[in-house]
N, C-alpha and C positions, 0 to 999 in steps of 0.2 A: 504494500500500500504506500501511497506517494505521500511525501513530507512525512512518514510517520519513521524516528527510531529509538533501538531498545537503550536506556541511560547504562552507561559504564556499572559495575556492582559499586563504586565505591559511593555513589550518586544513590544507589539505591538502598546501601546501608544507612547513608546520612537520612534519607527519606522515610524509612521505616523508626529510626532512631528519635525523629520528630514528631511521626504518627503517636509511639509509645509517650514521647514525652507529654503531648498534650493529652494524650488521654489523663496521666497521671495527675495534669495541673488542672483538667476541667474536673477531674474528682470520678470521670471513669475506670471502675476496675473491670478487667481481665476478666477471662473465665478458664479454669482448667480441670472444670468438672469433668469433660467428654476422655479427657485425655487419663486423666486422674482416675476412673471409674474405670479406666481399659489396661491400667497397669494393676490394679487389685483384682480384677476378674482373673488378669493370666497370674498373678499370685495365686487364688483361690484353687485353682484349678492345675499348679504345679507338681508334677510328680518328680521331683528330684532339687538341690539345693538351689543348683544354677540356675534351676528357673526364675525359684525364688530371687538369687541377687540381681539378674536382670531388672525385673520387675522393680526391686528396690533404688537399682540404679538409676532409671526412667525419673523416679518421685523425684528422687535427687536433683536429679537433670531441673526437674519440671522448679524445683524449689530456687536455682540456681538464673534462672532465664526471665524471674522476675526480682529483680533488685531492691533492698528495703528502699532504697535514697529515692528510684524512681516510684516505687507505688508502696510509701510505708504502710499503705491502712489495708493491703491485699493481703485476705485472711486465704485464700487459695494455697499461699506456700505455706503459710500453718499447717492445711491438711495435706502436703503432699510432706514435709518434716515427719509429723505424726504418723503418716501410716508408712514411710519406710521407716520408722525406729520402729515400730510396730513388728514389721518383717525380719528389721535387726536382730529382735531379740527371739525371736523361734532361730535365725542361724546362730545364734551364740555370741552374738557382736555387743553383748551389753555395755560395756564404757562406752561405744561409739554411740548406741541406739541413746544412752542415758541423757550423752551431751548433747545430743537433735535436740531433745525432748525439754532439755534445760535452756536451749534457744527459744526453742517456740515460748516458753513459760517468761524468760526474762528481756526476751530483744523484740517479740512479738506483739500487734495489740491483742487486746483479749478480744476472743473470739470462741463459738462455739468447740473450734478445737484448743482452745485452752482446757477446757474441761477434760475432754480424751487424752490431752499432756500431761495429766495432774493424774489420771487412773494409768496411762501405760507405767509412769514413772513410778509408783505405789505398787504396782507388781512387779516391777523389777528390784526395787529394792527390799521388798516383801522377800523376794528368793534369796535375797544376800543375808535374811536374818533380821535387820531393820524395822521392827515391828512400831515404833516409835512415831521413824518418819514415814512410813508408811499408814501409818494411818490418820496422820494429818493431810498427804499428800489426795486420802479416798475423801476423807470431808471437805476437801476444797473440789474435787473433782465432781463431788454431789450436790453442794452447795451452786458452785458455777453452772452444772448443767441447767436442773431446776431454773435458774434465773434466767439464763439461756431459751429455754422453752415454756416458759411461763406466757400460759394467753395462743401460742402456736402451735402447741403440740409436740412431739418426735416424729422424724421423717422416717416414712416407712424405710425398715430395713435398717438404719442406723444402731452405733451399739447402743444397747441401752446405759450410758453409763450413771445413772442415778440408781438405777436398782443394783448393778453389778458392783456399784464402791459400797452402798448399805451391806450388800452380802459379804463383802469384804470385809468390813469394818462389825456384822457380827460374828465372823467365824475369828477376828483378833479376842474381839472380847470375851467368847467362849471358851477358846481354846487357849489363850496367854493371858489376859488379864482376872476371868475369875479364878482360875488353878493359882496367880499369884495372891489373891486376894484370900486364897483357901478356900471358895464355894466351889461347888459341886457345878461342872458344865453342864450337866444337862438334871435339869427340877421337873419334868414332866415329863409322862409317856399318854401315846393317845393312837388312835387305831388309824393307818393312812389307807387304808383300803377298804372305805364299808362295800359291803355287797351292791348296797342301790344305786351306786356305779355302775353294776356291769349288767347286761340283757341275762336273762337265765342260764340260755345256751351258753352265755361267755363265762360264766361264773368260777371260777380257780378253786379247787375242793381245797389243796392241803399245799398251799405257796413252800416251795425247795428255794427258788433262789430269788435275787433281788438285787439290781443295779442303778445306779442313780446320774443321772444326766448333771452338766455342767450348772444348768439354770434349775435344777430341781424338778426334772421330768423324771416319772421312775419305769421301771422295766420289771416286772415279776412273773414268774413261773412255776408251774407246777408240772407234773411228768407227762403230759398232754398240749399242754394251752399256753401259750405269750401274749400276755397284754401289755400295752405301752400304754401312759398315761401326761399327759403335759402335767403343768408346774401347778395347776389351777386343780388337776386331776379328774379333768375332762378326758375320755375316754381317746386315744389316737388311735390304736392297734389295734387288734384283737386275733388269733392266728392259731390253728390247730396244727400242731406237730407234733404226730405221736412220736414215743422215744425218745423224748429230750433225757429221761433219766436224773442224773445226779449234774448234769452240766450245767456248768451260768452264764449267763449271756451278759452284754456289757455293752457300753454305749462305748461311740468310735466316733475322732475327729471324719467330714466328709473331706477335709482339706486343709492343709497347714495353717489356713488364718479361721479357723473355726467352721461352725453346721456340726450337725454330730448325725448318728443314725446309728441304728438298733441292731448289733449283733448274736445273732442266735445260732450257737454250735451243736450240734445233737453229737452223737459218737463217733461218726464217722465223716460228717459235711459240714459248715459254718454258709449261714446266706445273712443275709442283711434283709429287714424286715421291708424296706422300701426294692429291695429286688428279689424276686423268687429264685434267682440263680443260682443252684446251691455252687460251694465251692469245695472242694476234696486235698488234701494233701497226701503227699508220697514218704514216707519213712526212710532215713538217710539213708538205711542198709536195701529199700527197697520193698516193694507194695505199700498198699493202702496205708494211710495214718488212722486207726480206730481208737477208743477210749478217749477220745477230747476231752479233756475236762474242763479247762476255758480258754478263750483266745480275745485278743485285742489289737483294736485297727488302729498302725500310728499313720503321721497326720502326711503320710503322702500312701498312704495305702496298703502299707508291709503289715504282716500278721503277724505277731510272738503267740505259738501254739504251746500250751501244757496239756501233754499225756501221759497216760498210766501205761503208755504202750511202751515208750523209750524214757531212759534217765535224763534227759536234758531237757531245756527248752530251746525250742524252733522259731526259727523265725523266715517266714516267707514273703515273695515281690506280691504283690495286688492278684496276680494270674494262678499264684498257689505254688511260685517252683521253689524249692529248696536254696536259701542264702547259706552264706558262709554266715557263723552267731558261736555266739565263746559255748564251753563244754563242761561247766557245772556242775559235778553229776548229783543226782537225787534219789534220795531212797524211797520214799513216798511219796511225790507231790499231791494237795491237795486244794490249792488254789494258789492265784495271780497276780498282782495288780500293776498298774503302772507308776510311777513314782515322780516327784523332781527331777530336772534334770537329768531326764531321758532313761533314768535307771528303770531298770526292771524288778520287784521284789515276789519272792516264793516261797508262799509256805510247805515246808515239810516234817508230814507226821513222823518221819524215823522208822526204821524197823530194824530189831535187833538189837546189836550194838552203836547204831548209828540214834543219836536222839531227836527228839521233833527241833525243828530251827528254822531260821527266817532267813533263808541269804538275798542277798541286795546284789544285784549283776548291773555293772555300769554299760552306757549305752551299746557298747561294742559285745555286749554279753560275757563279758570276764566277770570272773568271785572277783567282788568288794569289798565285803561284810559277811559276814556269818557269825547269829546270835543265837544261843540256845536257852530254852524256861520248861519249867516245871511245867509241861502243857501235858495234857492223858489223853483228850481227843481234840489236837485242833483242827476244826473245821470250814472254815474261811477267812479270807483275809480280805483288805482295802487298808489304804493310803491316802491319808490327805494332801492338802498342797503346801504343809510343813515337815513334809517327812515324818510325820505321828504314823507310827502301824498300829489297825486296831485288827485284834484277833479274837474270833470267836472259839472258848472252850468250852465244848459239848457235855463232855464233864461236869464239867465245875457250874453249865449254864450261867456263863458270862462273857461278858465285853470284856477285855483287855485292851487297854489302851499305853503306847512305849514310844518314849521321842525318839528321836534318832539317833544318840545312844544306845539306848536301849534299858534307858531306864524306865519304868514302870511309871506310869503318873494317872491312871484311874482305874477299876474295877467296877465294873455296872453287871448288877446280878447276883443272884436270880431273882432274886426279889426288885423291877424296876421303880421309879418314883411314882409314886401316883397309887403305888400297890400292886403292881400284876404282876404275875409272877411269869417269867419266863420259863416256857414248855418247851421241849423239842425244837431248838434251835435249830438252821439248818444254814442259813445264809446271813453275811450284813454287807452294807454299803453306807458311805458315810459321802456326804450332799459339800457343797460350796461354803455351806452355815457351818458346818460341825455336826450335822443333825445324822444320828446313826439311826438305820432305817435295819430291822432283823425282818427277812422272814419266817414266820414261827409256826408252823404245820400244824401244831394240836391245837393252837389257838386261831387257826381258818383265816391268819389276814397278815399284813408287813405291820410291824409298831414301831414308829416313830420316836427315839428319844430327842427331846429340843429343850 
């Protein structure tokens, strides 16, 4: 076309450089919601770490391309700061992810991710031990939100961080402040599964096991039937699989920035309650893997299986094939759980000369720790997100609860508060609060301690 040509780049950098600037000085901010929202989806949905720092890198990027001096009031690089420290800190990058987070908090204006800076930062230092400033960190995090959405509501899908710092800030108070104070964490027991919940046909005769979701959704079982249940204990599930037997099912990240979803192992298959597709594993030495006794989904898809068929614990890709996982060996395994920092813990009843103990396997599946107690029949185990083990002894019908030392710090049983006496224990799970959840067969329902 005649009289028309293209300017030199450096003509077009000063031009664009002008565009931004006036945008900044007319009080126009930016948007980098479209871009921002396509780097956490491909996080969401990474099966491996590099995808993850990818993704993390992008935010980076994104945080870097709008400058405080040209657009100080642009809360955009708040939240692309925030959710790559967020990514940070599932790779292990905590001092890096902490200092993002301490940017957005002290160089940032306040802005709805101020609030999400103030709870990522409260759980990272939560894991260092920091129970202190962690929980000043959730009260501001709760405080801010709240004011934040006050009159507008949460945007669907957002985390929730008002309820998630409260849950936070009662599982401190439960589990570190009244044990310091000397009271008893949990003053009440009450039934979390009445029957007029469920349709007749659904109804669970004699509850085996019992798992508890991130936000308080719970999962129970009897040698037939899987019900899931939301936080509210509105009915989600509901699912006939003969033969589940003596196996526990467990709730499983759907992808390393959170979602969760319902794992149900029977003896010889694990499927997920949102897919019917069962899935089978092969035994190092060859054939089927049978006797499951429980398994769990980490947050790109890998399986850590416990059976009574082989002395170790397994750990499989998403597809079911056999990984390389440390070689522990075990004389009775009888339950699982997952732990902090990536460990794996197992309890085992002993047989023989070998006695019942809890070993703790770090992420790569090597012996940690190996503790042993006076246990006669332990019967399942869980972990909270201070490394407390609480163990169920069939025995003695009680709760045991052990820091991470492995010193003893409570004993609930048989007799619970409130007066009911614990019957035929069979499974427990302990919630985001502290709240230990039993399922108890002769007594027909899960009981709630809180």
């Amino acid at each position: 076309m005649r009289g028309f040509s293209v300017p030199p780049p450096t003509v077009l950098a000063v031009l664009l450089m002008s565009l931004s600037w006036a945008d900044a000085v007319t009080g126009q901010q930016p948007s980098i919601a479209v871009e921002a929202d396509a780097a956490i989806d491909r996080a969401r949905s990474a099966r491996e770490p590099a995808e993850l720092q990818a993704a993390r890198a992008e935010l980076l990027e994104l945080s870097r391309r709008y400058p405080r001096d040209l657009y100080p009031r642009f809360s955009g690089r708040s939240r692309a700061l925030v959710e790559a420290a967020s990514i940070g800190r599932r790779l292990g990058a905590g001092n890096t992810a902490a200092g993002e987070l301490l940017h957005v908090l002290e160089r940032e204006p306040v802005s709805q991710w101020t609030a999400r800076a103030h709870l990522e930062l409260a759980d990272l230092v939560l894991t260092n031990g920091d129970w202190q400033l962690a929980a000043d960190h959730y009260w501001q995090a709760r405080q801010g939100a709240l004011r934040e959405t006050a009159g507008s509501g949460q945007e669907s899908g957002a985390v929730d961080v008002p309820r998630i710092a409260l849950e936070r800030m009662t599982r401190i108070d439960r589990l570190v402040l009244r044990r310091l104070a000397g009271k008893n964490p949990w003053t009440r027991t009450r039934a979390y599964l009445p029957r007029d919940y469920l349709p007749e046909k659904q109804k669970l005769k004699r509850p085996r096991s019992v798992a508890v979701g991130p936000r308080g959704e719970l999962l129970v079982a009897d040698d037939r039937r899987v019900v899931q249940f939301d936080p509210e204990r509105t009915l989600v599930a509901s699912r006939e699989l003969r033969g589940l037997g003596q196996t526990r099912p467990s709730f499983g990240p759907v992808g390393p920035l959170g979602g969760i979803t319902a794992v149900v192992p029977s003896p010889s298959t694990v499927q997920r309650l949102d897919d019917p597709s069962p899935i089978r594993f092969e035994r190092p030495s060859g054939g089927r893997l049978e006797q499951i006794i429980t398994v769990y989904r980490g947050p790109y898809g890998n399986w850590t299986v416990l059976s009574r068929q082989v002395d170790v614990v397994l750990r499989y890709d998403p597809q079911g094939r056999l990984l390389e996982f440390g070689q522990a060996r075990l004389a009775q395994p009888v339950d699982m759980a997952p732990g902090p920092h990536g460990r794996t813990y197992v309890l085992d009843a002993g047989k023989g000369d070998a006695r019942a103990a809890l070993l703790t396997l770090d992420p790569d599946g090597e012996l940690e720790n190996t503790f042993s107690a006076d246990w006669r029949r332990p019967l399942a185990l869980d972990v909270d997100a201070f490394g407390n083990a609480y163990v169920l002894e069939g025995r003695a019908k009680q709760v045991l609860v052990y820091d991470p030392d492995g010193n003893m710090v409570a004993a609930v049983g048989p007799m619970l508060p409130g007066g009911i006496e614990l019957r035929a224990p069979n499974d427990l799970a302990v919630d985001g609060m502290g709240r230990i959840f039993i399922a108890a067969g002769r007594l027909e329902t899960v009981v709630a301690l809180e």
